[in-house]
BAVOPA-26071 format. One record per residue (C-alpha): x, y, z. Coordinates in steps of 0.25 Angstrom, whole numbers, plus 5000, padded with zeros to 4 digits. Last residue first. Layout:
REM BAVOPA-26071
XYZ...
//
This chain:
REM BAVOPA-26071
512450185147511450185137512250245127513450155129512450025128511950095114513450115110513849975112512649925104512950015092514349975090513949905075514549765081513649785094512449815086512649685079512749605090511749645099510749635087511149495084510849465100509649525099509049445088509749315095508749345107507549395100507749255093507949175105506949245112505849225100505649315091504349395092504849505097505849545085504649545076504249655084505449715086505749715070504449775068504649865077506249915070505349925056506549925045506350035033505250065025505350195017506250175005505750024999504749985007503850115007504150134994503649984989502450015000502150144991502550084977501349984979500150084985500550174974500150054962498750014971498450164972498450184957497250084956496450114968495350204962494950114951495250014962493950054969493050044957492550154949492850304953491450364948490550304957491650214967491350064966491350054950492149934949493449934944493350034932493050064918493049904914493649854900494449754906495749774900495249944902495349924917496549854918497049954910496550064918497050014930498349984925498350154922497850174938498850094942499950174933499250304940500350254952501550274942501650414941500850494952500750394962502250364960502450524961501750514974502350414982503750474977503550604980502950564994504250504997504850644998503650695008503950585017505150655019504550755025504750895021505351025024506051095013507551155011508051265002506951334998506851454987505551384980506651374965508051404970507951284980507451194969508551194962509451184975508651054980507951084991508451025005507550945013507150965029506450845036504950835040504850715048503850595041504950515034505850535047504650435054503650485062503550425076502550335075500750335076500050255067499250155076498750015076497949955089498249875100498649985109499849945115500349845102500049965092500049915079500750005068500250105056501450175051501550325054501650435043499950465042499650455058500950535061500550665053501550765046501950675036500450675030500650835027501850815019501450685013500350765006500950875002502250784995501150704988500250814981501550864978501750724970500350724967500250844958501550824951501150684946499750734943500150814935501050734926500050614924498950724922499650784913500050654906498850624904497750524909496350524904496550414892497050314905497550184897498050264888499050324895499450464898498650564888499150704887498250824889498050824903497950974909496551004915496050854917497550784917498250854928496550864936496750704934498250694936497950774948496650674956497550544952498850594957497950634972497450504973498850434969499450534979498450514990498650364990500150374991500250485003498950405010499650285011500950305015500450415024499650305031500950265038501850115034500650025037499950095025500850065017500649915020499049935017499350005005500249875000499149785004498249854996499149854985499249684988498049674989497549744975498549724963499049574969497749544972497149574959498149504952498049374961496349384956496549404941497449294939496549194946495449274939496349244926496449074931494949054933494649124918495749014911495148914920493548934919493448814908493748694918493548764932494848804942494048824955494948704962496248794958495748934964495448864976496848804976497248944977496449004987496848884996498348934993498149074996497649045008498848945012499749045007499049165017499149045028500749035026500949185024500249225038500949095046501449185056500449305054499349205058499949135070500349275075498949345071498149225080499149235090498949405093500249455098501149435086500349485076499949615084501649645084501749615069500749705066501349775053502049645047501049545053499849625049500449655035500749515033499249465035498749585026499549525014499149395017497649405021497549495010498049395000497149275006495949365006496149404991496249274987495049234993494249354986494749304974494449154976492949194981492649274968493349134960492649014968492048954953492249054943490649114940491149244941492249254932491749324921493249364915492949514915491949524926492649444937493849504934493249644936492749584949493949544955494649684951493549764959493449654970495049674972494849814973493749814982494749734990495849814991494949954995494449885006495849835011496349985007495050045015495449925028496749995028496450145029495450105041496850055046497650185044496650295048495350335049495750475043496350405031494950345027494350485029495350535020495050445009493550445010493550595009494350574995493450464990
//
């Protein structure tokens, strides 16, 4: 699985992509199905192609506004995407919609209390699987060191709390998980937060890993190549006096990549094993060992997958909220597309308001 990992990073960025859309819908079969089995629900009239259904119209809606927000120039070349991308929400409603009233004409007499629970039981899954997956492919967008950095460190928590908990554990976590202990818990944080700060030091240093995946309008294709961004440059720190007096620096070189790192990995470390916890209860609700039983010895795929749903969340929540900051080429692009009239009165505001901040006059003066 390990190998399997690497050779899926070595192929790069959109091979990456198609795996976590793969990975989405096996685990959407595996939850499907355990539904299926626990309330019997075979023979309900249209239900296996409703679920299904509804899984296309939600992907076709969330992947529909990534292509628009991340290819926006590709969009507006090609008609068909522009017409498409223009009235995405309105046809992923109307999708939705026919899905809906499809559900409604299925309804049978004696079958509606079981009709309405794998209702029920289908949104939830796609709010727990897609719209994860989605989130993974977002981070992705943003360089593959934002997916890689979090994925490694929910991997690498699980392997230390296990080798933590099998030579030292003593004290029990949760019951849910008999096996997990404290040690294990306390290890493994420690472990996979310097596990974290190695990792992003060595990934920082490569362009293919810290750029962000963007369409190429002169060669038709997508590329990660930029200018690395202050977040990938190695910058000098000061060491706090205690610590000073202690290793005997007084400064360290690092990126500060490296600083977010600790906050990537302690989240794995703490609250990303929670996933695996609900799994366990999930599980045990249902009275099932695992999801399915497509890996010998692992179980199903979201056996595996249960912690990485939970980091793939707080990822892009970090991302947006002390990472991501205004895109200037969007802005053009979008800017493009205006009409005259709009580009004009656009410009216009812009004159105006560099002229009161003095910055317009300066340029002119710099230019002359």
């Amino acid at each position: 699985m390990i190998a399997f990992f690497f050779i899926i990073i070595y192929l790069g960025p959109m091979v990456l992509m198609i795996i976590v859309m793969c990975v989405q819908i096996k685990c959407f079969h595996e939850i499907i199905t355990i539904g299926y089995n626990v309330y019997h629900s075979y023979d309900l009239p249209w239900f296996r192609t409703l679920s299904w259904y509804f899984l296309l119209c939600v992907n076709y809606f969330f992947y529909g506004e990534t292509v628009t927000d991340y290819f926006f120039t590709l969009v507006q070349r090609e008609e068909p995407l522009r017409i498409l991308s223009k009235y995405h929400r309105f046809i992923s409603f109307t999708l939705y919609l026919t899905g809906f009233c499809m559900f409604v004409l299925s309804l049978v007499k004696k079958h509606y209390r079981l009709q309405f629970y794998m209702f029920g039981w289908t949104h939830v899954t796609l709010l727990i699987v897609v719209t994860q997956s989605h989130l993974v492919i977002h981070n992705l967008f943003e360089g593959m060191i934002w997916f890689i950095v979090p994925i490694s460190c929910v991997i690498c928590n699980d392997i230390m709390a296990y080798m933590f908990g099998f030579f030292f554990g003593r004290t029990p976590l949760i019951k849910l998980s008999p096996k997990k202990t404290w040690e294990g818990f306390i290890g493994g944080f420690f472990a996979t937060v310097v596990f974290g700060l190695l990792l992003s030091y060595v990934m920082s240093g490569y362009r293919c890993f810290v750029c962000p995946v963007e369409y190429n309008n002169d060669t038709n294709s997508f590329t990660v190549d930029c200018e690395p961004s202050d977040l990938f440059r190695l910058h000098e720190y000061n060491i706090p006096g205690v610590i000073q007096s202690a290793i005997g620096w007084k400064t360290v070189r690092m990126y500060p990549f490296q600083i977010h790192s600790i906050a990537l990995s302690t989240f794995a470390s703490l609250i990303g094993p929670f996933g695996g916890f609900f799994a366990s209860g999930f599980k045990r609700a249902f009275k099932i060992k695992d999801f399915a039983n497509t890996i010998p010895g692992h179980g199903g795929i979201m056996d595996r997958f249960d912690c990485q749903y939970l980091m793939a969340t707080f990822v892009n929540v970090y991302i947006a909220s002390f990472i991501r900051g205004p895109n200037p080429s969007k802005l053009i692009q979008q800017f493009l597309t205006l009409r005259p009239d709009q580009q004009l009165h656009i410009f216009n505001t812009l004159k105006s308001h560099l002229a009161d901040k003095g910055m317009l006059t300066t340029i002119t003066e710099d230019n002359e």
